[in-house]
C-alpha positions, 0 to 999 in steps of 0.5 A, a space after each residue: 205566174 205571180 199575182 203581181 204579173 197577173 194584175 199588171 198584164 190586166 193593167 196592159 189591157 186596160 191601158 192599152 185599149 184606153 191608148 187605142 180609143 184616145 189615139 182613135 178620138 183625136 182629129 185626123 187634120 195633121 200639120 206634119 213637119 211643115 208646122 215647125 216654127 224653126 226660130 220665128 220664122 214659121 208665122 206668129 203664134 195664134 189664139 187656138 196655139 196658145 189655148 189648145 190645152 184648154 180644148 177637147 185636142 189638147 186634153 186628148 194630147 195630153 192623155 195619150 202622151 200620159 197613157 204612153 208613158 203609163 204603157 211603158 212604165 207597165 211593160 218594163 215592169 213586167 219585164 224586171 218581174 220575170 
């Protein structure tokens, strides 16, 4: 094994517990598929929809989309390395 290959897969841990722990964290109060607004007829866009980025749900989004991503680039990685 590389030192490479070794340092990545440290870095899959890590990332991965991280991802867990961001997913954990969120809020389990779920719109579903019912929340889509299929061309304005969904209802109107309130203050908390225009201003979830600035709050804690927003940021936690946020990382778990990057953490994702982060995740995937890691993995195929890895692969290309062995």
């Amino acid at each position: 094994m590389s030192v490479l290959f070794i340092i990545l897969s440290l870095a899959m841990l890590i990332v991965s517990v991280l991802l867990i722990a961001v997913i954990l964290m969120q809020s389990k109060n779920v719109r579903g598929f019912g929340s889509f607004n299929l061309g304005g007829m969904g209802g109107a866009e309130t203050y908390w929809d225009r201003n979830k980025g600035r709050s804690l749900e927003g940021k936690l989004e946020r990382y778990t989309k990057i953490l994702g991503a982060v995740f995937i680039i890691i993995a195929l990685v890895m692969i290309f390395i062995k």
